[in-house]
C-alpha positions as CSV (number, residue, x, y, z in Angstrom):
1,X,-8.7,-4.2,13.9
2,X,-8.4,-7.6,15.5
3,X,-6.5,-7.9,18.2
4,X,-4.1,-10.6,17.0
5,X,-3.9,-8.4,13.7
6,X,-2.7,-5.5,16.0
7,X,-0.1,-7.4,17.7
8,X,1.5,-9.0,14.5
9,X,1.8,-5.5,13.0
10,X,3.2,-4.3,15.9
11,X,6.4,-7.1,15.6
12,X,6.6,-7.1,12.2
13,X,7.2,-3.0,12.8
14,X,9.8,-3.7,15.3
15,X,11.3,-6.3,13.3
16,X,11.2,-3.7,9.9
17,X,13.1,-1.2,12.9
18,X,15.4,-4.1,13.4
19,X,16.6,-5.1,9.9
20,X,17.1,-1.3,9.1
21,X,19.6,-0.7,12.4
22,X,21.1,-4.2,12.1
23,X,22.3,-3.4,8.4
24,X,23.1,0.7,9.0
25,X,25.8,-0.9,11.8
26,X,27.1,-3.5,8.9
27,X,30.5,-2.1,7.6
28,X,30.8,-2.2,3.6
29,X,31.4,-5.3,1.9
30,X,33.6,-3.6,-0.7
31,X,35.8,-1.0,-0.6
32,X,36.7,-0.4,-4.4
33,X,40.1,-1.9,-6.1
34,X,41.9,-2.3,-2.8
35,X,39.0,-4.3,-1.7
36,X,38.8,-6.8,-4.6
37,X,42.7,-7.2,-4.2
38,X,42.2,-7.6,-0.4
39,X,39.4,-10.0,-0.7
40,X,41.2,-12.9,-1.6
41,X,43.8,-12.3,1.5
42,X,40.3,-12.0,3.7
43,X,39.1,-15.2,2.7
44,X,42.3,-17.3,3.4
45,X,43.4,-16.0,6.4
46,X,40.1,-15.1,7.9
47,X,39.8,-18.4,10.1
48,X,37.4,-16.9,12.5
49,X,35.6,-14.8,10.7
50,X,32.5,-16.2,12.3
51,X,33.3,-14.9,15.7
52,X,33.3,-10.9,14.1
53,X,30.8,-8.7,14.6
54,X,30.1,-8.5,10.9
55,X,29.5,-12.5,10.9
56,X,27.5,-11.8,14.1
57,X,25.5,-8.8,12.5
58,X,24.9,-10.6,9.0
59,X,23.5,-13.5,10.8
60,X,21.3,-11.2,12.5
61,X,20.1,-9.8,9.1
62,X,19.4,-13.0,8.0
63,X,17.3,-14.4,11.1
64,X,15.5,-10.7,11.8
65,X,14.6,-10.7,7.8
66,X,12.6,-14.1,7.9
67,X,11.1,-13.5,10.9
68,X,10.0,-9.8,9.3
69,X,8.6,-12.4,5.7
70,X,6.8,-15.0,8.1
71,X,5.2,-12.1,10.0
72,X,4.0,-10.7,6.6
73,X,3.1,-13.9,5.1
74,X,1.1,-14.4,8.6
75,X,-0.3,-10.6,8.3
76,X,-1.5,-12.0,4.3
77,X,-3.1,-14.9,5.8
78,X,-5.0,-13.1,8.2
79,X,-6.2,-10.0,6.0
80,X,-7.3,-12.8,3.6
């Protein structure tokens, strides 16, 4: 195995550990009636919502989950 191969796989495993602990710390979006009730309270009075640590942690998702598809598009490319 290549060397460069190696140390892809190796980051795209820490990024796969990443994604899974990032998203097991996310609370649920939904919690049921009360939450589709409450949802439309959450949205109107949530002014800084992006200063929570759910905004924080789904941000997180997002940026650790396309670094985990460029690292497999790269890990394609090089396997090619």
């Amino acid at each position: 195995m290549d060397a460069l191969t190696l140390v892809i796989t190796i980051l795209q495993l820490l990024c796969g550990l990443a994604v899974i602990v990032i998203v097991l710390f996310q609370s649920g979006k939904s919690a049921g009636l009360s939450g589709a009730i409450g949802g439309v309270a959450d949205s109107f009075l949530s002014r800084n919502k992006a200063k929570t640590l759910d905004a924080k942690l789904a941000r997180a998702t997002k940026w650790v989950g396309a670094i985990f598809l460029i690292l497999t598009l790269v890990l394609l490319i090089l396997q090619g």
